[in-house]
PARO-386722 format. One record per atom (N, C-alpha, C, CB): residue in one letter; x, z, y. Coordinates in steps of 0.05 Angstrom, whole numbers, padded with zeros to 5 digits, always signed. Glycine has a CB too. Example, Ala and Ser with C-alpha at 12.3 -4.5 7.8 and 13.67 -1.06 7.14 Angstrom:
A+00264+00156-00114A+00246+00156-00090A+00264+00156-00066A+00226+00181-00089S+00257+00142-00045S+00273+00143-00021S+00258+00157+00001S+00282+00114-00012
REM end
This chain:
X+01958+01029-00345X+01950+01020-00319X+01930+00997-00323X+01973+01012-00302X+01908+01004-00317X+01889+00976-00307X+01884+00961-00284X+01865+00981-00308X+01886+00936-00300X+01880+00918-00270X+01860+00910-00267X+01891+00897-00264X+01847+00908-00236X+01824+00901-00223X+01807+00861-00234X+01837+00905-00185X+01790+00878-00235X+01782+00846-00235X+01790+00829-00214X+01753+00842-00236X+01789+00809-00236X+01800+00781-00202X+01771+00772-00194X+01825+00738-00215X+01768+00775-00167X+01739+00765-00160X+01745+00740-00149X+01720+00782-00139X+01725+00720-00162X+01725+00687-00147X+01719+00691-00114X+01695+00665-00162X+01730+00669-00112X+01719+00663-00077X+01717+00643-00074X+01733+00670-00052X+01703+00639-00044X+01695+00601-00043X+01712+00609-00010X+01645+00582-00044X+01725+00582-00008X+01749+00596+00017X+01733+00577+00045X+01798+00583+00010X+01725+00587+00067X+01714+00575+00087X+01733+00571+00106X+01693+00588+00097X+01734+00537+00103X+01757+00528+00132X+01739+00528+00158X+01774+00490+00130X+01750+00543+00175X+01735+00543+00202X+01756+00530+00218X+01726+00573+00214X+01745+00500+00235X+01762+00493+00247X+01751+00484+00280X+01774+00472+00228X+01775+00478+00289X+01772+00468+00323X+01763+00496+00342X+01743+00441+00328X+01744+00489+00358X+01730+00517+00374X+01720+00537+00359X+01705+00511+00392X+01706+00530+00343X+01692+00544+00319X+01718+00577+00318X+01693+00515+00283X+01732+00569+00307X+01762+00594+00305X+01757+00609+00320X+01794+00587+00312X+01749+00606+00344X+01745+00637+00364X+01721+00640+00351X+01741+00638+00403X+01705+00641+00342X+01690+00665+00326X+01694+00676+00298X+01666+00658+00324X+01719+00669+00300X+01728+00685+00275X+01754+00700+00278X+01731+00667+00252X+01758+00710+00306X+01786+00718+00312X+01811+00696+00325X+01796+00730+00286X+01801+00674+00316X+01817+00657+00332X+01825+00650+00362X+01810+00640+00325X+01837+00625+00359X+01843+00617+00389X+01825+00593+00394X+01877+00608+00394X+01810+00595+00382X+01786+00556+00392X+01799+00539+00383X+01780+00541+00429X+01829+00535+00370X+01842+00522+00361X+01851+00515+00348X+01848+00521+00364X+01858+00494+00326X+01865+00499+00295X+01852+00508+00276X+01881+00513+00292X+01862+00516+00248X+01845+00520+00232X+01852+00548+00218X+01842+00496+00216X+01822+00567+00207X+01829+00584+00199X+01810+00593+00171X+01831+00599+00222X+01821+00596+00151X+01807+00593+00129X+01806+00623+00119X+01818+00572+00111X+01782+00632+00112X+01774+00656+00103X+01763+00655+00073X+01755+00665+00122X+01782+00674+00057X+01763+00671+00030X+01748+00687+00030X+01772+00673+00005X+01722+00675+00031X+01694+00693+00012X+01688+00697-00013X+01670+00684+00014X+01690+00724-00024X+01679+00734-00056X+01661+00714-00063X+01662+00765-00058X+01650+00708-00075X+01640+00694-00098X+01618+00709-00108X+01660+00687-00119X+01596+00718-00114X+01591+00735-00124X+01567+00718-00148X+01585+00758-00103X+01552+00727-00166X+01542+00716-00184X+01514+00702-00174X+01540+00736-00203X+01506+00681-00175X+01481+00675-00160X+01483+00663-00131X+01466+00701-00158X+01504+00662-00121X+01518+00654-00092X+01509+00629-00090X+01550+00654-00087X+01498+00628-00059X+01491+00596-00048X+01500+00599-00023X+01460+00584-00047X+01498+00571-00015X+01516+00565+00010X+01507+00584+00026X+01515+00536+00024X+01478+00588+00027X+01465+00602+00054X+01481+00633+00058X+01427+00608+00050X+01480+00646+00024X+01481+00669+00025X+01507+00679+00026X+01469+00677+00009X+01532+00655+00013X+01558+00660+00030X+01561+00657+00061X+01578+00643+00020X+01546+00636+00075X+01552+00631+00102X+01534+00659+00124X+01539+00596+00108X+01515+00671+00104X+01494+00691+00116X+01525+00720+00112X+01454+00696+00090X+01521+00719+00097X+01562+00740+00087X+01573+00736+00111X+01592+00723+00055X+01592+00716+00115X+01608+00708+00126X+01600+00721+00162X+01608+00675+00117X+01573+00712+00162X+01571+00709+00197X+01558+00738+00204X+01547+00679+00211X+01558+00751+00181X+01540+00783+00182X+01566+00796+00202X+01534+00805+00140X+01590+00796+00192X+01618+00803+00206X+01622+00784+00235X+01645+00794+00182X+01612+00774+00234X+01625+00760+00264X+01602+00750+00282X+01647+00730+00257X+01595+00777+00292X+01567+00770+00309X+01560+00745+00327X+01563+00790+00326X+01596+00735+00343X+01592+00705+00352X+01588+00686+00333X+01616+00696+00367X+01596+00686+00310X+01595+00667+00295X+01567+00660+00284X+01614+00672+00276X+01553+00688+00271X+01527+00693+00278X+01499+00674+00297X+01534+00713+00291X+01509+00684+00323X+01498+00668+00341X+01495+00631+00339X+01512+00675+00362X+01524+00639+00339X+01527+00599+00341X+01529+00581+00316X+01558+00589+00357X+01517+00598+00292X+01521+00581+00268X+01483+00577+00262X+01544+00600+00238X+01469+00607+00268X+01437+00607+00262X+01423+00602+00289X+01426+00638+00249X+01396+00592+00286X+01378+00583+00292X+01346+00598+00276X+01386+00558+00288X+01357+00624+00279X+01331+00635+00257X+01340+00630+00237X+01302+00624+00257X+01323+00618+00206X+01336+00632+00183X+01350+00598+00178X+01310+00652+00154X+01349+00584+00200X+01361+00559+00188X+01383+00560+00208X+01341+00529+00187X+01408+00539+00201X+01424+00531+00210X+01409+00512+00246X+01438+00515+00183X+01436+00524+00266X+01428+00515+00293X+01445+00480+00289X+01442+00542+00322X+01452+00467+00319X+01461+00437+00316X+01485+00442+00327X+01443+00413+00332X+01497+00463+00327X+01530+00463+00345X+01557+00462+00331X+01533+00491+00362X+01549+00476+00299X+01569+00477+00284X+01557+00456+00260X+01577+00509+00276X+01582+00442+00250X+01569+00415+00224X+01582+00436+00199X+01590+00369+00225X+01564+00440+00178X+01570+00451+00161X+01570+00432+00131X+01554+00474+00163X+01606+00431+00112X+01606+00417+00092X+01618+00436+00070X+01620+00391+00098X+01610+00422+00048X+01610+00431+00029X+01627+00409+00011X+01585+00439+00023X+01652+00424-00001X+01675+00400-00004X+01668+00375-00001X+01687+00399-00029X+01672+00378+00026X+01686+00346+00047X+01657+00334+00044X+01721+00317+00028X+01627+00346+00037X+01614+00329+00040X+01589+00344+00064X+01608+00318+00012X+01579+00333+00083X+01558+00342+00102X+01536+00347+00089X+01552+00324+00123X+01533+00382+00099X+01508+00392+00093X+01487+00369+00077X+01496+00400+00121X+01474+00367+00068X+01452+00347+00066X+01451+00332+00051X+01447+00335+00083X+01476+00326+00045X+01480+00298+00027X+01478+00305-00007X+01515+00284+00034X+01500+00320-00016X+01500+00338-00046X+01494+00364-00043X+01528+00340-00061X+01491+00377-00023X+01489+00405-00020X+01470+00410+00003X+01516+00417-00015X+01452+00432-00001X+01438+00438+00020X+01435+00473+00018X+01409+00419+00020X+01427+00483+00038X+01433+00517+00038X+01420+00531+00017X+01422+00532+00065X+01411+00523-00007X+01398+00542-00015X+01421+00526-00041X+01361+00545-00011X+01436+00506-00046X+01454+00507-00070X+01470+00515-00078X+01460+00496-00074X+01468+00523-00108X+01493+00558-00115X+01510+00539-00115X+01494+00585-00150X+01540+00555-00115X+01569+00561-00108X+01580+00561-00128X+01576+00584-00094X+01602+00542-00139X+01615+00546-00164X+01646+00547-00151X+01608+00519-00188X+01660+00571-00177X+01684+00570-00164X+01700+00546-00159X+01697+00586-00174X+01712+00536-00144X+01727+00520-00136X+01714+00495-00115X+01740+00512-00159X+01685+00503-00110X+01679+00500-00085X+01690+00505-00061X+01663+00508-00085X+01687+00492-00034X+01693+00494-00013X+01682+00486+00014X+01709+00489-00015X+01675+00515+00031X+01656+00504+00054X+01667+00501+00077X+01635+00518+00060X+01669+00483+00105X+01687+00479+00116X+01660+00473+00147X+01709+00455+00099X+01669+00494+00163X+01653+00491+00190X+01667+00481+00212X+01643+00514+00200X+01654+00460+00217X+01663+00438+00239X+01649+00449+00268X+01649+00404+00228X+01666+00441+00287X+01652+00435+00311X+01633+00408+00320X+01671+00437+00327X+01616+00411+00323X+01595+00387+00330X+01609+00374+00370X+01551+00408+00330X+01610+00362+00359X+01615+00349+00388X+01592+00329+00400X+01642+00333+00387X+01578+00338+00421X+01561+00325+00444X+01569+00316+00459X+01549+00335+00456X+01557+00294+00477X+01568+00279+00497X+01539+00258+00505X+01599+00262+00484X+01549+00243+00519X+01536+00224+00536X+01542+00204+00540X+01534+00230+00554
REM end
């Protein structure tokens, strides 16, 4: 008997409202592991990820860039800072989509 390869994944916490576009309740948190695959960057796991969840889709792109509604990090750090969408994915990475909160 052979066993399957173990495929890496980078696990995406989706939290707060964000969760209803991933089957949730808008509430809490729900973490999805994504395959890993060789050559993987944030964009092209988060482009993976939202190909399946056409709301999520919507409210994560802005054309081929990220829109301002969801804050996207990359272990515990904001987009921008160590990581930006086009940086590959090592296993034991972790991306974590926030709700952006607006106000006045």
């Amino acid at each position: 008997m052979t066993r399957g390869a173990v495929t890496a994944t980078v696990p995406v916490e989706v939290a707060s409202w964000v969760t209803r576009f991933v089957g949730g309740d808008g509430s809490g948190r729900r973490v999805i592991d994504e395959p890993l695959e060789p050559g993987d960057t944030v964009r092209s796991v988060l482009t993976r990820l939202s190909s399946r969840f056409p709301e999520l889709h919507r409210a994560l792109w802005h054309g081929p860039e990220l829109g301002e509604n969801i804050e996207v990090l990359v272990n515990d750090a904001v987009l921008g800072i160590a990581h930006d969408l086009d940086s590959p994915l090592a296993s034991g990475d972790r991306i974590t989509l926030l709700a952006q909160y607006m106000g006045g």
